[in-house]
C-alpha positions as CSV (number, residue, x, y, z in Angstrom):
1,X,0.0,0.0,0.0
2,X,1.2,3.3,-0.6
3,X,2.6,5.8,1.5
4,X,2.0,9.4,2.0
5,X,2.9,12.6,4.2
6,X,0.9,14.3,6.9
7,X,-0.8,17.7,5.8
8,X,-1.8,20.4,7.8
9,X,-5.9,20.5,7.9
10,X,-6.2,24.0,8.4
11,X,-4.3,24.7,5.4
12,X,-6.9,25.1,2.4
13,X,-3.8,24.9,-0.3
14,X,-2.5,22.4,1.3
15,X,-5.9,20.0,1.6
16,X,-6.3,20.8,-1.9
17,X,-3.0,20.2,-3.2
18,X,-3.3,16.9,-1.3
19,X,-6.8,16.3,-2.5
20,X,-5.7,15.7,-6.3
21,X,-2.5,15.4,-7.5
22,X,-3.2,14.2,-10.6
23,X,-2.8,10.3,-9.6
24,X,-5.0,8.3,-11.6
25,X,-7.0,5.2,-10.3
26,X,-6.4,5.7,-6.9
27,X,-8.3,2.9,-4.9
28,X,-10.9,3.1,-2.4
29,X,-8.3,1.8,0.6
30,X,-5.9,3.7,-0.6
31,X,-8.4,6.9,0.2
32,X,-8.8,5.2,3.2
33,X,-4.8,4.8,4.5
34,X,-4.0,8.7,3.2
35,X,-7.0,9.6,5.7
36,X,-5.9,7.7,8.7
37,X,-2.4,8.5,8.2
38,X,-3.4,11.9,8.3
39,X,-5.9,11.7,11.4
40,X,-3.2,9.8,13.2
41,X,-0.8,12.4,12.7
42,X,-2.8,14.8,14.1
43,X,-3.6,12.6,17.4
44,X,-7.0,10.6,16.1
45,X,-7.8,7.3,17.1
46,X,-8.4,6.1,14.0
47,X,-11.3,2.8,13.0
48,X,-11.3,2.2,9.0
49,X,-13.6,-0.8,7.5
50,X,-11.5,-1.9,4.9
51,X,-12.7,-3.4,1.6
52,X,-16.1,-3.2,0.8
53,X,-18.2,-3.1,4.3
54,X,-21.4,-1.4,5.1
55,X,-21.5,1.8,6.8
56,X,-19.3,4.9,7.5
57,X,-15.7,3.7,6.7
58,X,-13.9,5.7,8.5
59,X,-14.4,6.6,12.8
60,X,-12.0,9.1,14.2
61,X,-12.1,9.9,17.6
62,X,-10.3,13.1,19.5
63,X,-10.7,14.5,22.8
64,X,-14.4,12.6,22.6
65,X,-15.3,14.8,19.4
66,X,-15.9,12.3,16.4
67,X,-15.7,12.3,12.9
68,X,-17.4,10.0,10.4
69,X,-15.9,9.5,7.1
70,X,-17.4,7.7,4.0
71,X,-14.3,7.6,1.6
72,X,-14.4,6.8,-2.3
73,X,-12.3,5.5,-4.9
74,X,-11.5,7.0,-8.0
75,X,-15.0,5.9,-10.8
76,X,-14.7,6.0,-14.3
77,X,-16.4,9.7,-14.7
78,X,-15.2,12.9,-13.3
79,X,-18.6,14.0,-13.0
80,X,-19.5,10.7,-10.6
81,X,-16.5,11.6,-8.7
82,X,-17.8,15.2,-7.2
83,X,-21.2,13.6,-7.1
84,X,-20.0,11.5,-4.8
85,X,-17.5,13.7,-2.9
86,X,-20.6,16.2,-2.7
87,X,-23.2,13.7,-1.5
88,X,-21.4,12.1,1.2
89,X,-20.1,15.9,1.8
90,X,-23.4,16.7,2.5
91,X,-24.0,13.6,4.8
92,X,-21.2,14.5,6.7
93,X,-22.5,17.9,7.6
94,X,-25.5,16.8,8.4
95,X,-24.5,14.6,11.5
């Protein structure tokens, strides 16, 4: 699996330079590992559901705040990608 650096979260350049770097194909788990990597870094405990499981794949848990994470993997459309980036988006916001 591949590796990759921590990134500051409060940094909007920096979330969007990590965000899309122009890698193509990039897996669903791999999503997963750059996201707990990164919560990790910054002190999370961090659950993921690899593979293909039902519900929220990702659980991160600071300070008893908690964040829910549904992750995808790169689909064969841009346009499905930000559907789904702004769906679950959404369903993150809406607790």
């Amino acid at each position: 699996m591949a590796s990759y650096s921590l990134i500051d979260l409060n940094d909007p350049g920096a979330v969007r330079s990590f965000a899309y770097k122009g890698k193509k194909d990039m897996a669903e788990d791999e999503v997963k590992a750059a996201i707990k990597s990164t919560l990790e870094g910054r002190g999370y405990e961090v659950q993921v559901k690899w593979g293909k499981k039902s519900g929220s794949d990702i659980l991160a848990t600071l300070a008893g705040n908690k964040l829910v994470i549904e992750t995808k993997g790169e689909g064969a459309y841009r346009q499905m990608l930000g559907n789904y980036f702004l769906s679950h988006l959404g369903k993150s916001f809406r607790g």
